[in-house]
Backbone as CSV, one residue per row, in Angstrom:
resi,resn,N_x,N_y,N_z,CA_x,CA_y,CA_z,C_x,C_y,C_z
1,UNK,11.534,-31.287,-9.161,11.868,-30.850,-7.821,11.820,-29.329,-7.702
2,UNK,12.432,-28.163,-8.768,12.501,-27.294,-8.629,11.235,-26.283,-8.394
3,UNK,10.283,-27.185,-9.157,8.676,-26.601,-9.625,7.718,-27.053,-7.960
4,UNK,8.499,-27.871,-7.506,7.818,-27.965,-6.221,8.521,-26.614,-5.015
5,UNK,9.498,-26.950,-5.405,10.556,-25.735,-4.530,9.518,-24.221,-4.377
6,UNK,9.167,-24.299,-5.921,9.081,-22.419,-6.516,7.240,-22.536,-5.759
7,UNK,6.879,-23.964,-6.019,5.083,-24.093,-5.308,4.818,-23.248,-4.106
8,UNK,5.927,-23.833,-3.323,6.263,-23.736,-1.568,7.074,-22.347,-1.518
9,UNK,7.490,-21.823,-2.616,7.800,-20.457,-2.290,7.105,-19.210,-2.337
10,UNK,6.286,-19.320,-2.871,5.032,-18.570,-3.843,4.047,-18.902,-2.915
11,UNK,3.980,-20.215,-1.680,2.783,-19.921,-0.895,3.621,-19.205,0.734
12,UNK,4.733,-19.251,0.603,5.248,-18.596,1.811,5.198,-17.477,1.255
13,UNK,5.771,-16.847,0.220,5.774,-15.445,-0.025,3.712,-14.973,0.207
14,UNK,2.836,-15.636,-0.505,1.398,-14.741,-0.100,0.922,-14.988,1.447
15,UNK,1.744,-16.010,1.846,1.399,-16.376,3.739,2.192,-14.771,3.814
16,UNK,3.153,-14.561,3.822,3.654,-13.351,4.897,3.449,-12.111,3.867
17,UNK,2.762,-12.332,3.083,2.255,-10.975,2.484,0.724,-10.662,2.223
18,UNK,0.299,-11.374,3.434,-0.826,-11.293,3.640,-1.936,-10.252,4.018
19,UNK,-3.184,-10.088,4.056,-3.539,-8.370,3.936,-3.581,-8.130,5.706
20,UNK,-3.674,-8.984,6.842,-3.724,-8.867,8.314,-1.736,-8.181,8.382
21,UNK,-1.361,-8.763,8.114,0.466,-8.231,7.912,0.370,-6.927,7.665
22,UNK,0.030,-6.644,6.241,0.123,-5.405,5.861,-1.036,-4.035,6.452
23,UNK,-1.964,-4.387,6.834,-2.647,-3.973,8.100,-1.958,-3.894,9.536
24,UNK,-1.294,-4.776,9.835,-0.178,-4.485,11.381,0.899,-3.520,10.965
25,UNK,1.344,-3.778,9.463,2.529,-2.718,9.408,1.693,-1.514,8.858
26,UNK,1.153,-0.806,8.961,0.126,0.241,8.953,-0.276,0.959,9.748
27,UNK,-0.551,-0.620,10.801,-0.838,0.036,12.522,0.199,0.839,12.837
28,UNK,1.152,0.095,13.191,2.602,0.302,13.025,3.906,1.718,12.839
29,UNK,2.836,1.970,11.268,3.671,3.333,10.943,3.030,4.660,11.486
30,UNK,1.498,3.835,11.502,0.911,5.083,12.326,1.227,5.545,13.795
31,UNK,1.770,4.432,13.868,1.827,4.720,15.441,3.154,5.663,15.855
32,UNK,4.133,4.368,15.056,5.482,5.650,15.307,5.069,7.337,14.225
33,UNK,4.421,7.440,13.433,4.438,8.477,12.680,3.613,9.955,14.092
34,UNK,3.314,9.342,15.101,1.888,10.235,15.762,2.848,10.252,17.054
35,UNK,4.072,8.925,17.289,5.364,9.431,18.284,5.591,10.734,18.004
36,UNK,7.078,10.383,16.761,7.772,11.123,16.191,7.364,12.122,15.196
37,UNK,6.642,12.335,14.690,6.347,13.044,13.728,7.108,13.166,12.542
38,UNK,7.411,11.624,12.555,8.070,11.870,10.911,7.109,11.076,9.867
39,UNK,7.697,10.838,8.782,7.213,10.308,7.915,7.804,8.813,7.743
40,UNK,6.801,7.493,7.709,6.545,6.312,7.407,6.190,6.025,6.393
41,UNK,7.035,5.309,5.815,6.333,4.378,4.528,7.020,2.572,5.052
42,UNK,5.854,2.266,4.187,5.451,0.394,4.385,6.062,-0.092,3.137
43,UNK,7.177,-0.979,3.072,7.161,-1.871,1.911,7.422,-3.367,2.054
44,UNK,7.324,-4.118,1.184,7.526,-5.634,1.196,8.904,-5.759,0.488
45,UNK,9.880,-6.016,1.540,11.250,-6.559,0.963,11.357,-7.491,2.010
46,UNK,12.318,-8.539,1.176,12.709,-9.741,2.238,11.316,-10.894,2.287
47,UNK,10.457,-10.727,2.024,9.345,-11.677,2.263,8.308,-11.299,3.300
48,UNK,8.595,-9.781,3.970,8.149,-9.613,5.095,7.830,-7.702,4.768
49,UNK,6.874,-7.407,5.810,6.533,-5.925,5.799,7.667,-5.259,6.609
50,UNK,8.213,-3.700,6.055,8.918,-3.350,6.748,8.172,-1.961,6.666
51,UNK,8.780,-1.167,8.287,8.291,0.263,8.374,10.005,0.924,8.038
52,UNK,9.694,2.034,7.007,11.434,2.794,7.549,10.727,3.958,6.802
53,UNK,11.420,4.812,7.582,12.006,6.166,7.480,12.755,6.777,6.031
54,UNK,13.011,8.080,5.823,13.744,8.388,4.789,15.270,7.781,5.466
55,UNK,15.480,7.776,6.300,17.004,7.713,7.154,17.446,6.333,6.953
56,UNK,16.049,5.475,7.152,16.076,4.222,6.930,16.711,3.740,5.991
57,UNK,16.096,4.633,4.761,16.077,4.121,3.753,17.762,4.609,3.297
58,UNK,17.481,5.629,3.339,19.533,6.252,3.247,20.697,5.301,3.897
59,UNK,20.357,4.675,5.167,21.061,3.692,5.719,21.128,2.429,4.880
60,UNK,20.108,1.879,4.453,20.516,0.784,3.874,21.165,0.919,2.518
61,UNK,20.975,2.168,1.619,21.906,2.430,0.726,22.977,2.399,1.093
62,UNK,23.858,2.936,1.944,24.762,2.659,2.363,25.639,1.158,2.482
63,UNK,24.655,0.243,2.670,25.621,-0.559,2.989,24.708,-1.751,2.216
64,UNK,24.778,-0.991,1.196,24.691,-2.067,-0.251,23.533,-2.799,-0.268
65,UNK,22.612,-2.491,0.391,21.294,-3.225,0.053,20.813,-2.515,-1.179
66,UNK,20.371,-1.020,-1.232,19.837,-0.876,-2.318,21.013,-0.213,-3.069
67,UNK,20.851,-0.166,-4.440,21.595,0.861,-5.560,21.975,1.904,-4.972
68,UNK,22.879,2.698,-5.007,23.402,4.004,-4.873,22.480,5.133,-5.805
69,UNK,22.034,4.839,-6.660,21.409,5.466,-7.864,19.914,5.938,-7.363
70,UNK,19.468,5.008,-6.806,18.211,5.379,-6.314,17.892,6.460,-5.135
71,UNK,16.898,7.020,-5.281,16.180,8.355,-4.509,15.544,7.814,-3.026
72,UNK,15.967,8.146,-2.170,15.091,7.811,-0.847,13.703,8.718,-0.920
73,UNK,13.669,9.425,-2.094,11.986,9.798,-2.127,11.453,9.324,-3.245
74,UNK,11.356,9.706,-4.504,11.062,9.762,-5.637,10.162,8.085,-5.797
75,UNK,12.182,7.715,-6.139,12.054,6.359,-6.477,11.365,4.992,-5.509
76,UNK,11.239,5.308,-3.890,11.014,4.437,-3.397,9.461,5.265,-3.166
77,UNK,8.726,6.120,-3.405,7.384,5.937,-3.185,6.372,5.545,-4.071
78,UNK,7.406,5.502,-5.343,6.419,4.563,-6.394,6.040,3.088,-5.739
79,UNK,6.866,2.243,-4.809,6.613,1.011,-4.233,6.569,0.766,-3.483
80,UNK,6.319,1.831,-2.514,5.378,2.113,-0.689,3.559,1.642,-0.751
81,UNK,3.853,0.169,0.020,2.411,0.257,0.518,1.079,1.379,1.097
82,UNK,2.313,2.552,1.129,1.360,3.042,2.458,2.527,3.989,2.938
83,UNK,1.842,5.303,2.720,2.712,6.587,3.270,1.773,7.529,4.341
84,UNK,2.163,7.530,5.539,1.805,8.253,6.790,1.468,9.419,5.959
85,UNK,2.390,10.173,5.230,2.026,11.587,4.563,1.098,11.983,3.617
86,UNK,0.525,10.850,3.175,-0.353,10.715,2.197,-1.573,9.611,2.021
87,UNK,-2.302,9.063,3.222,-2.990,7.849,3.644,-4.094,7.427,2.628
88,UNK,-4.135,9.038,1.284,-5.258,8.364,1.166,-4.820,7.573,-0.378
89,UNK,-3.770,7.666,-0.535,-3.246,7.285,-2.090,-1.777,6.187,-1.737
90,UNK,-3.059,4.905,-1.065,-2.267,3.584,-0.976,-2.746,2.438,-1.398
91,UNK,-2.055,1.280,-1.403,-2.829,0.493,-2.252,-3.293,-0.774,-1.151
92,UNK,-3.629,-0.502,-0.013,-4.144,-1.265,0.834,-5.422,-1.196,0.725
93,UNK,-6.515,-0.238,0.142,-7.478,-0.529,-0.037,-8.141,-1.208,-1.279
């Protein structure tokens, strides 16, 4: 039962991590990045693409999603799809 469970999880996880997804969240950061003029990065948490901010990312430290320990720069652009500040050193292509 469990090995069927993990089948059906492993095809929902590559359904929503799919390369049209990660292309919309791209669209996405570009778009707010050319609003606001800040900086966007793309990652896959939760099963799903997210756009956030450094602020973003400081917020959810806060309230215990990520480690306290970790860098809202350093450490989280080693595992950014895709940085507005740097378009050409992502791994969408």
């Amino acid at each position: 039962m469990s090995h069927l469970r993990n089948f059906f999880t492993i095809l929902h996880i590559r359904f929503c991590g799919r390369k049209s997804k990660l292309q919309a969240a791209i669209k996405q950061a570009n778009s707010l990045h050319s609003k606001t003029g800040k900086r966007y990065r793309v990652f896959f948490f939760g099963n799903k693409y997210h756009v956030w901010t450094r602020d973003d990312i400081k917020e959810r430290k806060k309230s215990s999603l990520f480690k306290r320990h970790l860098k809202a720069g350093e450490d989280f652009d080693k595992i950014c799809f895709y940085d507005t500040s740097n378009p050409d050193n992502n791994v969408s292509k």
